[in-house]
C-alpha positions in Angstrom: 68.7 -26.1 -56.6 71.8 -26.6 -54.0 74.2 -23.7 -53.6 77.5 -24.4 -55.4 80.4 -23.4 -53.2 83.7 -22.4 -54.6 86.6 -24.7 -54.6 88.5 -22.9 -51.5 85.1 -22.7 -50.0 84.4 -26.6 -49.8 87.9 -26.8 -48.7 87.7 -25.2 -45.6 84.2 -26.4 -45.0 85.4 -30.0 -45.1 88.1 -28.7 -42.9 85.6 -27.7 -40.6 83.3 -30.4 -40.3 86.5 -32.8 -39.4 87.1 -30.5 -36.9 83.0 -30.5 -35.5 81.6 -33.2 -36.3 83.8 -35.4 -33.6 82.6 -32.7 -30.9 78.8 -32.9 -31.8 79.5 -36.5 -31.9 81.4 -36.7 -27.9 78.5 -34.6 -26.9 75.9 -36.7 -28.1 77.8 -39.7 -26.7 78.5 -38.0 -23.2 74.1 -37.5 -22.9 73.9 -41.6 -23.4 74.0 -44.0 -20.0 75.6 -46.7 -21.6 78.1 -47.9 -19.2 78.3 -48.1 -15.5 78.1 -44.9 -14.1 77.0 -43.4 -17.5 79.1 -40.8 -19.3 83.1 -41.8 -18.8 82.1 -43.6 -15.3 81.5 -39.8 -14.1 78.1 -40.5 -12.3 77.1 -36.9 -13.6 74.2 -36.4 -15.1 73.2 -32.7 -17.0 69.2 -33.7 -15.9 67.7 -30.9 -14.2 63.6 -31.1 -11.8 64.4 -34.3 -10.6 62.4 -34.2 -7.3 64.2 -33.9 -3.8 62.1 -36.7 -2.5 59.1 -38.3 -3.7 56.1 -41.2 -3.8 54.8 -43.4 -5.5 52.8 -41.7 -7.8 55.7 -39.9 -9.0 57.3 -43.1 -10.8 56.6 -43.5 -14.5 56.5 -47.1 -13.9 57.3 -49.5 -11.8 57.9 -53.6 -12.8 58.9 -56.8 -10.6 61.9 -58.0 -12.4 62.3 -61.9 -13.8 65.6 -62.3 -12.3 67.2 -60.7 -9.3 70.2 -58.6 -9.1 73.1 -56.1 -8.6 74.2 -54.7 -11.9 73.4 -51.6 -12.8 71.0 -50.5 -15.7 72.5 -49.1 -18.8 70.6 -47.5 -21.9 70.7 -47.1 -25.5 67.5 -44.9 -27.1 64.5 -46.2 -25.5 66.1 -49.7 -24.6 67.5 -50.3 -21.0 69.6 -53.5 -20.5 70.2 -55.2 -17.2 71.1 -58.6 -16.1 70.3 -61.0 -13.1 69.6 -64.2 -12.4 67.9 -67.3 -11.5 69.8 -69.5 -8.4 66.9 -72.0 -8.6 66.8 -72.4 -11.7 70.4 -72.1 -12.4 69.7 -69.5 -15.5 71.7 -65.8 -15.4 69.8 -63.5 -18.2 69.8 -60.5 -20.2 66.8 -58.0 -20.5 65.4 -55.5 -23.1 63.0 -53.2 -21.3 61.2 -50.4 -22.9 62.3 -47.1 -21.4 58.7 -45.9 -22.3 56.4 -48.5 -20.8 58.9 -51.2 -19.1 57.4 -53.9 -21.2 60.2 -56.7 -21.7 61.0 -56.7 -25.2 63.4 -59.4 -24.9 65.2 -62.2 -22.8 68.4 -64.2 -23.2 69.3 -67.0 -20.7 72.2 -68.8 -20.1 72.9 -71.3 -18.3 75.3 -71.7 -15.5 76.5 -73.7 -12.5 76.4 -72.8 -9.0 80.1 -72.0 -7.2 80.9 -69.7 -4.5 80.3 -66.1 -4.1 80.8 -63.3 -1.8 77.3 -63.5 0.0 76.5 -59.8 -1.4 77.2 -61.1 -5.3 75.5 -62.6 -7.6 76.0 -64.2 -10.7 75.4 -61.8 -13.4 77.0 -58.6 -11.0 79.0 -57.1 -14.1 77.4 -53.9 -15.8 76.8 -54.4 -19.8 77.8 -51.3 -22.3 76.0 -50.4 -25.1 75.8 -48.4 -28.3 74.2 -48.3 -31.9 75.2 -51.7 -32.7 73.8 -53.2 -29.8 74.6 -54.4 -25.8 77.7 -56.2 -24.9 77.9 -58.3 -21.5 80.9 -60.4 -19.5 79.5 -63.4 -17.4 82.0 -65.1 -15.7 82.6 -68.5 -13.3 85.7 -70.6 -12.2 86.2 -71.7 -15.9 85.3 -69.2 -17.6 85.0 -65.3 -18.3 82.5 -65.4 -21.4 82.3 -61.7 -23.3 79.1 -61.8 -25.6 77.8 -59.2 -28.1 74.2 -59.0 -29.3 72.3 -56.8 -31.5 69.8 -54.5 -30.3 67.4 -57.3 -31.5 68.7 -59.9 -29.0 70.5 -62.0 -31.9 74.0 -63.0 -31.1 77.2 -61.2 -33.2 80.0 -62.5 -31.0 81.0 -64.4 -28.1 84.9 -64.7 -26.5 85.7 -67.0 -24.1 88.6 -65.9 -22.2 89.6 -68.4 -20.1 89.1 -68.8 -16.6 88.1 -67.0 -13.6 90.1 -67.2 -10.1 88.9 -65.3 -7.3 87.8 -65.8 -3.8 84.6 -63.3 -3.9 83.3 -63.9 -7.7 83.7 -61.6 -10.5 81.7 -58.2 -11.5 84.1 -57.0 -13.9 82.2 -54.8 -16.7 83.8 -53.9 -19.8 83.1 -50.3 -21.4 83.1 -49.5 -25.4 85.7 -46.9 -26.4 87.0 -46.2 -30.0 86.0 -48.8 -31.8 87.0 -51.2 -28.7 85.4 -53.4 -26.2 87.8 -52.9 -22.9 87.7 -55.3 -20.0 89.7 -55.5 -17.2 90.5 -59.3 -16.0 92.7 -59.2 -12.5 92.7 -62.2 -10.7 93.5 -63.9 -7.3 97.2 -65.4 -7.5 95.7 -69.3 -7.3 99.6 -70.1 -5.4 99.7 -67.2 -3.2 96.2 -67.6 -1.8 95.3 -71.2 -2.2 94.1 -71.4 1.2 91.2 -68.9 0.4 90.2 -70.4 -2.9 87.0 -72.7 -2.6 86.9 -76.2 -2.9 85.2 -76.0 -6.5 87.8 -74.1 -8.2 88.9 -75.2 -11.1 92.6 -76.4 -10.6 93.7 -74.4 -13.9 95.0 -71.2 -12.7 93.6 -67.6 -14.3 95.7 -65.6 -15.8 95.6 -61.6 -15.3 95.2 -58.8 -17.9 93.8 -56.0 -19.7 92.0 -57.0 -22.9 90.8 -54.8 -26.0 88.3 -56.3 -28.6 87.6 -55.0 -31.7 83.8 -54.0 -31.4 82.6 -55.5 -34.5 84.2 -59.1 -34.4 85.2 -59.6 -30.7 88.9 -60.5 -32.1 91.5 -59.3 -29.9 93.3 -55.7 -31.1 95.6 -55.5 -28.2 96.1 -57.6 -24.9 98.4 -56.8 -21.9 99.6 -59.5 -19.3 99.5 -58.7 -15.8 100.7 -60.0 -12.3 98.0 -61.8 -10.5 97.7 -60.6 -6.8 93.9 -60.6 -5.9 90.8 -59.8 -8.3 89.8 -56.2 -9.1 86.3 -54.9 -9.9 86.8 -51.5 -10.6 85.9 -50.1 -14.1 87.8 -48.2 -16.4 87.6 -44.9 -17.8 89.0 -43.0 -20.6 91.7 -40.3 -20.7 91.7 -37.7 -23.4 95.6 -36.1 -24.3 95.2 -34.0 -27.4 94.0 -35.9 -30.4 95.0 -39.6 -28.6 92.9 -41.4 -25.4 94.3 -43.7 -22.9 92.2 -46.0 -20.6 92.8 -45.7 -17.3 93.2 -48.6 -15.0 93.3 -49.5 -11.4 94.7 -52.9 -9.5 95.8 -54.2 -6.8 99.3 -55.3 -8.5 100.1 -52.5 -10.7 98.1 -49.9 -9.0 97.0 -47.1 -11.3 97.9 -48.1 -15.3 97.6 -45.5 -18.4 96.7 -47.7 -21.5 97.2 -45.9 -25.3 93.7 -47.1 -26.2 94.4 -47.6 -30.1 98.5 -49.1 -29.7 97.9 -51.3 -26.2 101.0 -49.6 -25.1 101.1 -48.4 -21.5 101.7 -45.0 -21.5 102.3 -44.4 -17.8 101.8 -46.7 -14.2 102.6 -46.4 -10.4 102.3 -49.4 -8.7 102.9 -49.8 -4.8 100.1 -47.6 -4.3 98.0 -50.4 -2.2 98.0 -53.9 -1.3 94.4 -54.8 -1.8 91.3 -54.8 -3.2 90.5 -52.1 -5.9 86.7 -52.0 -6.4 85.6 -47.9 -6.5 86.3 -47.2 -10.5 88.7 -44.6 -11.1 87.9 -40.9 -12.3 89.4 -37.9 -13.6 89.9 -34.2 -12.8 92.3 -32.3 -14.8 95.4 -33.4 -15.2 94.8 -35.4 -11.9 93.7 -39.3 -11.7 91.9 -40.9 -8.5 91.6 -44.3 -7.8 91.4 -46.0 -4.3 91.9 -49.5 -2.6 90.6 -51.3 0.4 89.9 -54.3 2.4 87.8 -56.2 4.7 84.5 -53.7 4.8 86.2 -50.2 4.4 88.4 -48.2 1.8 92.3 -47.5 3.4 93.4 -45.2 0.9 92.0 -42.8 -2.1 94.9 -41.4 -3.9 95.4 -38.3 -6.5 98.0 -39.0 -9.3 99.5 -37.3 -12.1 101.7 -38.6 -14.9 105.0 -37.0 -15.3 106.6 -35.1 -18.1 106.3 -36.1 -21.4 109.1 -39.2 -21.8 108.3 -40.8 -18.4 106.6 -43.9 -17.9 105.9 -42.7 -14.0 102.9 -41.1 -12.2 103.4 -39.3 -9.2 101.2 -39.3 -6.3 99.8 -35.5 -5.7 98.2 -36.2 -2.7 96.3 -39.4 -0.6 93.7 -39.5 2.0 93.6 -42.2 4.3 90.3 -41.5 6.6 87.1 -42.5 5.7 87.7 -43.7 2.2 85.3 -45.4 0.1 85.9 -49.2 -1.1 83.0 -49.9 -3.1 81.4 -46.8 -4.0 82.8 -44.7 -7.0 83.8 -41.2 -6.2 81.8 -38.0 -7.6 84.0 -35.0 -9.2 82.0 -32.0 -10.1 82.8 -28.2 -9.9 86.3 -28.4 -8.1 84.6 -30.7 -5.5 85.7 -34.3 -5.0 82.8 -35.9 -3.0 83.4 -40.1 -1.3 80.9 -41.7 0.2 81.9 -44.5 2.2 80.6 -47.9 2.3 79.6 -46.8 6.4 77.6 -43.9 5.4 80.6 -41.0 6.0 80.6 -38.7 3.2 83.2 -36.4 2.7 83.3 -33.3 0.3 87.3 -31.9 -0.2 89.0 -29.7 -2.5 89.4 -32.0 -5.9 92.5 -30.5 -6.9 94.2 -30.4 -3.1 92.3 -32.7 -1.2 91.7 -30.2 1.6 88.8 -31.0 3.6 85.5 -28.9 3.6 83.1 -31.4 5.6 82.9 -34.5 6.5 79.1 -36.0 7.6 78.1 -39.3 8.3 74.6 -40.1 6.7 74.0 -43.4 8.5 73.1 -46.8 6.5 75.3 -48.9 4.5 76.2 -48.6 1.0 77.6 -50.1 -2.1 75.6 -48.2 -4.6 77.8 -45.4 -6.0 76.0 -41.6 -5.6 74.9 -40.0 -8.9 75.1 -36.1 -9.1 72.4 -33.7 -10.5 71.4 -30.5 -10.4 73.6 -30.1 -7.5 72.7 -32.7 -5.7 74.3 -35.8 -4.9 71.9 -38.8 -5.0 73.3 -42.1 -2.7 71.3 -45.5 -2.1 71.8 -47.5 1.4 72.1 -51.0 1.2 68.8 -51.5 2.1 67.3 -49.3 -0.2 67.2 -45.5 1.4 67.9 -43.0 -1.2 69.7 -40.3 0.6 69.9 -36.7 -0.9 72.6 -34.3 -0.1 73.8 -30.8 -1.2 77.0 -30.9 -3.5 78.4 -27.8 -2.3 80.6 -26.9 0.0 78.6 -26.6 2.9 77.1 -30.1 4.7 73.2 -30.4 3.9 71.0 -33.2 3.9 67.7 -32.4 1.5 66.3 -35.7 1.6 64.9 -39.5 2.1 63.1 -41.9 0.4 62.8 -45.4 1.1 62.4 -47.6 -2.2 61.2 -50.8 0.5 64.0 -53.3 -0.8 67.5 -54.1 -0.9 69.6 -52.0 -3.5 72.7 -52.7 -4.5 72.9 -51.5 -8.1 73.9 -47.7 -9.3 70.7 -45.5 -11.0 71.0 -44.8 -15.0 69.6 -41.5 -16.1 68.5 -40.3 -19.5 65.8 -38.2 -21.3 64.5 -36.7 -17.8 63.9 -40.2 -16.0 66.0 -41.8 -13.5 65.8 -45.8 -13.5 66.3 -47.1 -10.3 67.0 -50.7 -10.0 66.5 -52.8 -6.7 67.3 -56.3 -6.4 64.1 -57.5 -7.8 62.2 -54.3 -9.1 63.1 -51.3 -11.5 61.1 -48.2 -11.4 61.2 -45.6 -13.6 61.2 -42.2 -11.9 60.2 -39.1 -13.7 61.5 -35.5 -13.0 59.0 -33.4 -11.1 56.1 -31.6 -13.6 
């Protein structure tokens, strides 16, 4: 027989449980790799006896891949979900691997027509996101940025086209799912302004820019915002807690850093004229501070720390910048007061996260466009041609370790349940923390 609680009793127990159960359920969330960069784009995982370097018999599993590719796994319970694809056979697909034995469980395929890239995309570069009811994924081309949600199954709930896609390098945009949302970012390449750079194939209706929130069960639109087109971004957003309300946080080239109220679609706070090029690193958080960083050519040209103003304002200010060896691609690591970029040249700096004072600043040679994870206290980066290089995050320089995984890597690891899942362009191994 139950125990019957008092009137005031059940009271303040219901209190309570409002008040808990929304922790228990952000810490739960926070453990799952279901978006680029897992928890909140952080790259932090709370893992510990992952080995320092290791060989082949210390991977789980290892399995040649269908398709080939750059997006990064994601996870969902013993389900990982990537994409690639197929240039021969024109065909870009999405794949349900078992965590446990990395037996395909299921394949979609869709079908697609060949247009120009940047000669390091692909098309299916975006990252999906994931959660209970199943894996959500953006595939794009000149005439059209396609958002589909299936089940965990493979069966199809929704699909949104939204319109075209105008940018000289292709598109990698990945959305994230936040409060009952699907976010995607959709900045563009101004088709007037650059004209000269756009490829013969483009379609001649012009792309329109802006941020987009679908409702996660139906794919209709909850809230969208317009934006000026200046040149296409590929940096993911993250989410910004204030109290008992979020706001996404967004970075382009046009509007520079952007504060989105993730349940009204009103922008909360923006400074703009922060860069005038690319944004691919996503941004991140640290305090009350926001990082985000632009770049061009093959390098970063400046990482920037910004904080919104007083309650009222509409403005961020800038808190500090750093202008030398500044990642463009790679996402930035915050963890313990450190801020750690690794550049896309192999110079990795560590600096004071709330300051940006300088505490070393090492080149690691190689190339890289696979952001660095951090665990244990160890930051974890992948070369371009598929070294895994293992540094110290503290605040002295040290280098613990090398491991070549014998292929091209472009994508970023997922980790969950003590296994790292390391994807190369046509391979994923499963990696197991050290017994």
């Amino acid at each position: 027989m139950g125990t019957a609680y008092p009137s005031t009793m059940r009271w303040f127990l219901s209190l309570w449980l409002l008040a808990v159960v929304p922790f228990f359920t952000d810490l739960i969330t926070a453990e799952e790799w279901t978006r680029f960069r897992g928890p909140n784009g952080s790259g932090i995982s709370n893992a510990t006896g992952f080995p320092i370097t290791w060989t082949e018999d210390d991977y789980r599993w290892q399995i040649d891949l269908p398709v080939q590719g750059s997006s990064s796994p994601v996870l969902w319970g013993k389900q990982i979900f990537l994409t690639g694809d197929d240039t021969e056979r024109e065909i870009r697909s999405l794949l349900s691997i078992d965590a446990e034995t990395g037996n395909i469980q299921w394949r979609q395929d869709y079908p697609f027509e060949y247009h120009h890239l940047h000669r390091d995309n692909d098309f299916a570069s975006a990252t999906p996101c994931v959660d209970e009811d199943g894996v959500i994924f953006v595939i794009s081309e000149p005439d059209q940025v396609l958002m589909i949600a299936l089940d965990l199954d493979g069966e199809e709930i929704w699909r949104r086209d939204l319109g075209p896609f105008k940018g000289l390098h292709g598109s990698a945009s990945s959305p994230i799912i936040a409060g009952g949302l699907v976010l995607l970012a959709n900045d563009q390449m101004d088709p007037e302004r650059f004209s000269f750079y756009l490829p013969r194939d483009t379609n001649k209706d012009p792309g329109k820019s802006f941020l987009i929130a679908l409702d996660r069960k139906t794919g209709e639109t909850r809230w969208k915002i317009d934006r000026k087109s200046e040149l296409a971004g590929y940096a993911t957003p993250c989410i910004r807690r204030i109290g008992d309300r979020a706001e996404a946080i967004f970075t382009s080239t046009a509007h520079g850093i952007t504060a989105v109220d993730l349940q009204s679609g009103e922008i909360s706070w923006e400074i703009d004229q922060l860069w005038d090029d690319r944004t691919v690193a996503s941004p991140q958080l640290y305090g009350d501070l926001v990082f985000g960083s632009f770049g061009q050519g093959l390098a970063g040209q400046r990482f920037v720390a910004v904080r919104p103003k007083a309650a009222g304002s509409k403005r961020g200010e800038l808190v500090y910048d750093v202008t030398k060896s500044v990642p463009l691609v790679p996402s930035f690591i915050v963890k313990d007061d450190l801020l750690f970029l690794w550049t896309d040249s192999g110079v990795v700096t560590c600096l004071d996260a709330a300051t940006g004072k300088v505490h070393w600043r090492e080149r690691v040679d190689g190339d890289f466009y696979s952001s660095p994870l951090w665990i244990e206290g160890r930051l974890y980066g992948i070369s371009k041609r598929g070294e895994v290089v293992v540094l110290a995050a503290g605040r002295e320089f040290e280098e613990l370790g090398r491991v070549d995984l014998g292929e091209k890597t472009f994508a970023t690891p997922a980790v969950l349940d003590g296994v790292m899942y390391l994807r190369t362009q046509t391979r994923l191994l499963a990696l197991e923390k050290s017994k």
